[in-house]
C-alpha positions, -999 to +999 in steps of 0.1 A: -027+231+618-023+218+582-022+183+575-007+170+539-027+149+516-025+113+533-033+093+497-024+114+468-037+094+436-042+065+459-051+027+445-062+025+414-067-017+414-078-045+385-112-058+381-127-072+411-137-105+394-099-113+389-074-133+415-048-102+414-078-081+425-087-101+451-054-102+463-046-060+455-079-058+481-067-079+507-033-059+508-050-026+507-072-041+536-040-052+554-023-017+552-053+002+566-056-024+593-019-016+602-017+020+594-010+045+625-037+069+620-075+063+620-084+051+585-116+031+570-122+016+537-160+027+524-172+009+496-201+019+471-222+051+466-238+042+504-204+041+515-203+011+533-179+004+560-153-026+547-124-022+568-113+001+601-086-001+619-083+001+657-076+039+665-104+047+639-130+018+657-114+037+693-125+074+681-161+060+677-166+041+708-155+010+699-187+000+684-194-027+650-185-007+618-178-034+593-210-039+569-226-011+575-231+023+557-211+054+572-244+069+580-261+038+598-226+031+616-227+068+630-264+079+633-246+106+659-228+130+631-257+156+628-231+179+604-250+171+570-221+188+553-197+157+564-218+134+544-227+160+512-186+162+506-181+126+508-205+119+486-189+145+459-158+131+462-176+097+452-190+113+423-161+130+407-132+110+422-115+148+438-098+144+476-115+164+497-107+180+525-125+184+562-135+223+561-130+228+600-139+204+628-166+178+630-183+169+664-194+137+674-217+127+709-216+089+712-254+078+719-248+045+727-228+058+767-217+085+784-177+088+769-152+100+802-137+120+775-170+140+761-176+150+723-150+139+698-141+167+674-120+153+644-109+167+612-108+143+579-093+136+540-113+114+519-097+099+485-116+081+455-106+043+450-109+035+416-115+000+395-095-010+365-099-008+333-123+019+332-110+039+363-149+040+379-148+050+415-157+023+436-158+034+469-135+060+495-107+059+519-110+078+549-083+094+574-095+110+605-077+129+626-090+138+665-086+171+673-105+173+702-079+179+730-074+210+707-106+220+700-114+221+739-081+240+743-089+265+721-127+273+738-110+274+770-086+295+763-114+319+745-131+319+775-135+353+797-114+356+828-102+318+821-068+312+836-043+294+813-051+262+802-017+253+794+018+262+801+044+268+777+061+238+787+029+219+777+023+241+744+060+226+740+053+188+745+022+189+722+041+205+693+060+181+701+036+153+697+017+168+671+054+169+648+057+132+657+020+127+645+028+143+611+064+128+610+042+096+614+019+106+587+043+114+561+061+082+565+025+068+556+020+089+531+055+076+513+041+041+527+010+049+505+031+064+476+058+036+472+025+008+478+007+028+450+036+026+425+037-011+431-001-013+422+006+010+390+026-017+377+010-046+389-022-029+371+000-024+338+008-060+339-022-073+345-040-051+318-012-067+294-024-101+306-059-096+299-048-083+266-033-114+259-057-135+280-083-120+251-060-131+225-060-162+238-095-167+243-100-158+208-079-185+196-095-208+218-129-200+207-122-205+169-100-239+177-132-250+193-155-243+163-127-261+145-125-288+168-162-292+166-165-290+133-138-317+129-153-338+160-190-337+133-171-349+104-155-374+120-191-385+135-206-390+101-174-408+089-178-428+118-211-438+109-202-440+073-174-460+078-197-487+100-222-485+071-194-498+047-178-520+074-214-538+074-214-540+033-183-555+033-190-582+055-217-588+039-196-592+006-174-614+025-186-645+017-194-635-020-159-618-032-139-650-017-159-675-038-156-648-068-116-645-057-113-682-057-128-687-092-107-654-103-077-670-092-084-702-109-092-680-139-054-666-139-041-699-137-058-708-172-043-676-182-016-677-172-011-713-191-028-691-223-003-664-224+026-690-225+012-713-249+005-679-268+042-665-261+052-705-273+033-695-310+034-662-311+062-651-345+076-626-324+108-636-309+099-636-269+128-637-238+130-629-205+163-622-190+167-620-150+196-607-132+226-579-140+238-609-161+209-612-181+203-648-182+175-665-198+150-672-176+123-681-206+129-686-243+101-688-265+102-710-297+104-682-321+137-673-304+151-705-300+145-711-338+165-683-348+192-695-327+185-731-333+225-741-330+228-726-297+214-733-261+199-701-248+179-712-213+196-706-183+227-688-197+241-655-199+235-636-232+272-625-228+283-664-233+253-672-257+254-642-278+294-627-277+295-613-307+266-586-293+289-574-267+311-554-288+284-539-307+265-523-285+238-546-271+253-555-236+251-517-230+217-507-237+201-539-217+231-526-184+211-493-197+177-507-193+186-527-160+197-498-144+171-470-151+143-489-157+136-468-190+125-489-219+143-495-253+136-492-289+152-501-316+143-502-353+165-523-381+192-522-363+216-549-376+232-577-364+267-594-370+265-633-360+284-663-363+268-686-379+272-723-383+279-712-425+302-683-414+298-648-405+257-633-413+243-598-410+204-600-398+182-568-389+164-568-361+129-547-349+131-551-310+119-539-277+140-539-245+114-533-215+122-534-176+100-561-158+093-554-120+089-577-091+078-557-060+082-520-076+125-532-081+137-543-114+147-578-116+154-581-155+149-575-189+118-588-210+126-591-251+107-588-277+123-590-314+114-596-348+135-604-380+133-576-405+157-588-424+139-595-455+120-565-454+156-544-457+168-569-482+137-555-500+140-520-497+174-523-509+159-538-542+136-508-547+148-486-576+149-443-573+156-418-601+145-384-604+146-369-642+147-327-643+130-309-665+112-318-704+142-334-718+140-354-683+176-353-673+185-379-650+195-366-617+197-391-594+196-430-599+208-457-575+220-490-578+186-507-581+173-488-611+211-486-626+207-525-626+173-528-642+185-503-669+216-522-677+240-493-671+262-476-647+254-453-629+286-428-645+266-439-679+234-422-673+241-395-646+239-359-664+223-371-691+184-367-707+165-402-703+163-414-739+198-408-747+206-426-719+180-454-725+175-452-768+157-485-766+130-471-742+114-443-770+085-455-782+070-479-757+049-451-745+071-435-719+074-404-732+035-399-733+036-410-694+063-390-687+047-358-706+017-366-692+030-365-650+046-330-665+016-314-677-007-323-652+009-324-618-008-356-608+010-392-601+010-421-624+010-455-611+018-488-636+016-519-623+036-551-641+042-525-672+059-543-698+100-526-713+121-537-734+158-522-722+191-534-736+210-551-711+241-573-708+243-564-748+211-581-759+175-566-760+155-580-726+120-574-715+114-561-684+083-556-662+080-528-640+054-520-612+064-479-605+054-445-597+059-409-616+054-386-591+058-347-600+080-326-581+075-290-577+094-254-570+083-229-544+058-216-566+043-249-574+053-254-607+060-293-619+102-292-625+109-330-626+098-362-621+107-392-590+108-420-603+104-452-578+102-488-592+108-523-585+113-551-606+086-581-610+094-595-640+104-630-617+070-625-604+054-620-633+065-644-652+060-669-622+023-661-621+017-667-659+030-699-650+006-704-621-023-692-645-018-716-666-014-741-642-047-725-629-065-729-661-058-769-658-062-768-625-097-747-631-107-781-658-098-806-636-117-788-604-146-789-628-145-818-633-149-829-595-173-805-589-196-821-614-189-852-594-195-832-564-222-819-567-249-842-548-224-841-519-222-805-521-262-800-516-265-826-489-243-806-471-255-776-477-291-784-465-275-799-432-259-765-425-276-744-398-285-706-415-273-691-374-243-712-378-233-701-411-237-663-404-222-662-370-190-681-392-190-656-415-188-628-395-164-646-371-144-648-404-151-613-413-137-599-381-107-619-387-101-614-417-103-577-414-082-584-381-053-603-400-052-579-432-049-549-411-017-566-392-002-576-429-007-545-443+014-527-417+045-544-429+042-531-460+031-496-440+064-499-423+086-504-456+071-479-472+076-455-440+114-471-440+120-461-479+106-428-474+132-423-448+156-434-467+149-412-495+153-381-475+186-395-465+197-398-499+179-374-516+191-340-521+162-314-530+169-287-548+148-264-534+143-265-496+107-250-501+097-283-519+115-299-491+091-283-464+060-293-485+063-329-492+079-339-461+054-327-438+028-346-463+045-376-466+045-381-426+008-368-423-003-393-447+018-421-436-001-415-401-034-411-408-027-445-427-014-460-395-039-448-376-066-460-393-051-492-396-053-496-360-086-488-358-091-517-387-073-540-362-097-528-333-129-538-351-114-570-359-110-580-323-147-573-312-162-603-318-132-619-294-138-591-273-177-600-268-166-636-260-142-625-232-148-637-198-160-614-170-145-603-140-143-578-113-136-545-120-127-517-094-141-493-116-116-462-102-087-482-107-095-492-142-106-456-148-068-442-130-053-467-157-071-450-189-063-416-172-026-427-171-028-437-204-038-407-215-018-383-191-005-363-225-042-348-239-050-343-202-028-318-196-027-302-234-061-297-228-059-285-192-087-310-185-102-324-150-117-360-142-149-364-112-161-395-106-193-411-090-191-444-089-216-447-058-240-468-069-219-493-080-182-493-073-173-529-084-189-543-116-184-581-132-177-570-172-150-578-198-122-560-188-111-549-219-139-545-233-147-515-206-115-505-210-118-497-245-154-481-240-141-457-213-105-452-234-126-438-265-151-418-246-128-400-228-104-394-258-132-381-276-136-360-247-099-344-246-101-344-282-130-322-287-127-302-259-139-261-263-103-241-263-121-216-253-121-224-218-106-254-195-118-290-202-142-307-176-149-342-175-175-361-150-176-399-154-205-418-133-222-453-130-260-448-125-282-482-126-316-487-149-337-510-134-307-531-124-288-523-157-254-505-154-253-472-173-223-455-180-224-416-184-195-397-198-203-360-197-182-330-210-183-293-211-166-298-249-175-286-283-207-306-285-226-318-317-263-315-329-274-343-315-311-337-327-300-337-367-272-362-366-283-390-339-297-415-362-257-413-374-246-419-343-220-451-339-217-451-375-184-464-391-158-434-406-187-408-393-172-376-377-191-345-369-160-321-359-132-325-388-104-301-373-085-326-357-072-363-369-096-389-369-113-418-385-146-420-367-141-453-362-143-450-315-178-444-315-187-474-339-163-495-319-179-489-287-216-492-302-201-527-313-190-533-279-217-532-261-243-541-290-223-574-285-233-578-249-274-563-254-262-524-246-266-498-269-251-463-268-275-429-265-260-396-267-272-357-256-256-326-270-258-294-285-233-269-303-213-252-280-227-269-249-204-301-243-220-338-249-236-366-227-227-400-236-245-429-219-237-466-226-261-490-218-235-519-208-265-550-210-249-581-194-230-579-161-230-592-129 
């Protein structure tokens, strides 16, 4: 009779090591232990017996099953065949199917119902992901009431076994049987549909269980990676911890003195602000009242009481021109202020005055917030007074036709201006041919250079009589676009007062000069007593004390003079007209270049003037990455022109005792030089590091810059106005400065480079603590 396939395609489950598959077996386990036809679960290639339910454990006797192999389990089953096709359908996975009836004799007691003949269907259970078949499912079927029909009824001369009526009732049966089955078998199919997605799911899961594993894993080698950094910043940090307390004691007696330092400096700087020419306030509040007045300012405003008040109520003429608004200005954004002769309108106690003022309006903070306005001013009024005094013309051509000419040199000629515009010089001026002019003149023509006269003596017709006149002025040629002299400027002042006030001093001189004589004579002993008491070290130490100020103080005067000239340049290009524009964008340009190289080096002047107060400076503490943060500030600009980047080391010694700004100025010229020699070629690189030589501080300053021969020109080296790169401005006056520097203190300066291959500087610092 045919029997359909049980378990088509039949449990296909996870991996066993999972949960899911542990529970996918115990349900499978479940359902053959509950199933209504004799089934067993075999695992493994020796096909050993997991689970069997009760009508399969009944067909064999009742006997233990569980644990053992098939074969073991039923030693009876002599039909080899039985065995041979489960083991194929083990090894390719294909349901097989019982070929005709297998007998069974249960050894272990005689059975009341004799051999058991069944029939069978074995299907391949298969593990997940890799479909592997993992063991069988059996479904036996007893047929032996059939089998023993049949041979009975095959029998000769055997009367009928059965009746129709019985035929009838085991058809019967035998349609309930496979009614039974088939409700299995869509048992089995519906269970098996359930697995099929569970097993999608769960593959999905381990999919993303893998995922997650993997993200695990390389957070862990971060985590441990972090956990070992943090371990040696740990220890690090315990190591510093432990220096620090041991500095403890140290820094707080150094923080004490420091602090009683500042005090003294602080009393300095005001009885410096209380001298200093500059006119010096400080005004706190929106209302900008005086908070501190120094005596330069208080002398300019000697009539009026300035502490403590608003500059609205002490000053109310600057209101309405302008002044209230640009300190509101500076209040409010915190942006400094500059202004340059800008004049003034007061009331003063002789009526209404007009005063030019230089000045600075800068934002002073308490906390990071603005809290006022500091001033700083000086009285320029003299120097414009000046200017204005300082005669212009320019003549044209060889007949020298007066172009231009202002007030000034309209009033040394004695003429109007309508009297001598338009015309050539010496018709305009008959009385000056002859004195030599001409030749001058002729001469600035010819040759393209400048003439300069000082105190040169004319003798011009003014106010209707003939005068004499002394002149200090300039020729200077001017030129067309293709550089040919076309005119002269002519720019003069008037020193005949001056001139004539000196002859008077020389000859007061020249008695002055017999009468000193004559005390010297009487002197004289004195004099070489004196002299022999004198100390040699005292004397030169003096002398270059003097020399440094000296040098210090004539730099500082000769900016004013600096700045005039700068002021009357600009004022000639506002009242100058050139003829040609191409003459225009030559002198220009040079006027400026030279009037900043001149500045510049005038600075540098006023630098070496200060070293020998610099080399008397106290010392201090110094954070040396602040201080080097400050001069990187400073010089934020070159930085990024020339795309450069700062390392450090300061390891060895973070904190150093030194001048402050005598290190400042060290670092602030090294790395300058640095920026300013950098290779264009590629981007600059700075590294800037403390090392110690036997206990001395050394401070290296390496670049990867254009580099000098340091073999050839080393013995040059710290030399003042020496330069060994001359494309960009300079006066070679840093490296001298910081030789001085630390010369002064019983450093020197050593320095390692090559063409092409950057420079190592390395300052020997001498003293510090």
């Amino acid at each position: 009779m045919p029997i359909s396939d049980p378990v088509p395609a039949l449990f296909r489950p996870p991996t066993a090591n999972s949960d899911d598959a542990t529970a996918h077996r115990r349900r499978l386990d479940a359902l053959v232990q509950d199933a209504p036809a004799c089934l067993a679960s075999l695992s493994g290639p020796d096909l050993v017996v997991t689970v069997a339910n009760q009508l399969f454990r009944q067909l064999f006797g009742k006997r233990t099953l569980a644990g053992l192999p098939l074969r073991e389990a039923l030693p009876e089953l002599p039909d080899e065949s039985f065995f041979a096709l489960l083991g194929q359908t083990y090894a390719t996975g294909a349901i097989c199917h019982s070929p005709g009836a297998v007998l069974f004799q249960d050894a272990t007691g005689l059975d009341p119902r004799g051999p058991v003949h069944f029939t069978f269907i074995a299907q391949a259970v298969r593990e997940m992901p890799d479909g592997a078949v993992a063991g069988l499912l059996l479904f036996v079927y007893d047929v032996t009431t059939h089998v023993n029909r049949r041979a009975r009824a095959e029998a000769p001369d055997s009367p009928p076994l059965v009746t129709p009526e019985q035929w009838a009732v085991a058809n019967a049966q035998l349609a309930t049987a496979n009614a039974e089955l088939s409700a299995l078998n869509e048992e089995f199919s519906v269970t098996n549909a359930e697995l099929d997605a569970t097993n999608d799911e769960l593959q999905e899961s381990n999919r993303q269980l893998a995922r997650t594993n993997a993200t695990l894993t390389a957070t862990n080698a971060d985590i441990r990676a972090h956990a070992d950094e943090l371990h040696l910043s740990h220890k690090t940090l315990r190591k510093l911890n432990l220096q620090l307390e041991a500095r403890v004691a140290e820094r707080t007696t150094q923080l004490q003195a420091a602090l009683r330092s500042s005090e003294q400096q602080r009393a300095t700087i005001a009885a410096v602000f209380d001298q200093t020419p500059a006119a010096v306030g400080l005004l706190r509040g929106p209302e900008h009242r005086f908070d501190y007045v120094n005596n330069s300012l208080q002398h300019l405003y000697a009539d009026r009481k300035l502490q403590g008040l608003p500059v609205a109520e002490v000053l109310p003429e600057a209101g309405p021109q302008g002044f209230l608004a640009l300190l509101d200005r500076v209040y409010a954004t915190g942006e400094s202020y500059h202004g340059q002769e800008v004049p003034l309108l007061e009331m003063g106690p002789l009526g209404p005055r007009k005063r030019f003022f230089d000045f600075t309006y800068q934002a002073f903070r308490e906390d990071g917030a603005v809290v006022g306005v500091a001033v700083c001013a000086f009285d320029v009024t003299e120097q414009v007074r000046v200017r204005e005094q300082v005669a212009v013309a320019v003549l044209r051509g060889p007949r020298y036709v007066i172009e231009l000419a202002n007030p000034a040199v309209c009033t040394i000629w004695g003429r109007t201006a309508e009297q001598v515009l338009g015309k050539p010089l010496f018709e305009a001026l008959p009385e000056a041919a002859g004195q030599g002019f001409e030749e001058l003149l002729d001469g600035v023509l010819a040759t393209g250079e400048a003439h300069v006269a000082r105190e040169l003596p004319s003798t011009l017709l003014r106010n209707g009589q003939l005068d004499t006149v002394y002149w200090n002025f300039v020729y200077h040629p001017l030129r067309d676009a293709q550089g040919q002299t076309t005119g002269i400027t002519v720019v003069a002042t008037d020193v005949s007062e001056q001139v004539r006030a000196r002859r008077q001093l020389e000859q007061l001189g020249k008695e002055l000069s017999v009468a000193y004589s004559t005390l010297q004579v009487a002197h004289v002993d004195t004099e070489l007593a004196n002299a022999e008491l004198c100390e040699s070290n005292r004397h030169l130490a003096a002398a270059n004390a003097d020399l440094d100020s000296f040098v210090y103080a004539a730099s500082s005067a000769l900016k004013l003079p600096l700045l005039n000239l700068s002021s009357l340049i600009e004022e000639l290009r506002r009242g100058v007209t050139f003829a040609d524009p191409a003459e225009e964008g030559v002198l220009v340009p040079l006027i400026a270049k030279t009037l900043r190289e001149l500045t510049t080096t005038l600075d540098d002047v006023a630098a070496l003037g200060q070293v020998q107060q610099a080399a008397l400076a106290p010392v201090e503490p110094l954070a040396l990455e602040e201080m080097l943060e400050d001069v990187l500030q400073v010089l934020e600009p070159q930085l990024r022109a020339a795309r450069a980047r700062v390392t450090v080391d300061f390891a060895a010694r973070p904190v150093l005792s030194y001048p402050r700004a005598t290190l400042r100025t060290v670092v602030l010229n090294l790395l300058s030089n640095a920026l300013k020699y950098a290779d264009p070629a590629r981007p600059c690189r700075v590294h800037v590091s403390l090392w110690l030589d036997d206990g001395e501080p050394v401070l290296w300053v390496k670049d990867n810059g254009l580099g000098f021969d340091a073999a050839a020109h080393g013995p040059e080296l710290g030399q003042l106005f020496r330069r060994f790169h001359d494309h960009t401005e300079g006066t070679g006056v840093g490296l001298y400065l910081v030789n001085r520097l630390v010369q002064a203190r019983g450093g020197h300066l050593e320095a390692d480079s090559r063409v092409g291959e950057g420079a190592t500087f390395r300052v020997y610092l001498g003293e510090s603590l």
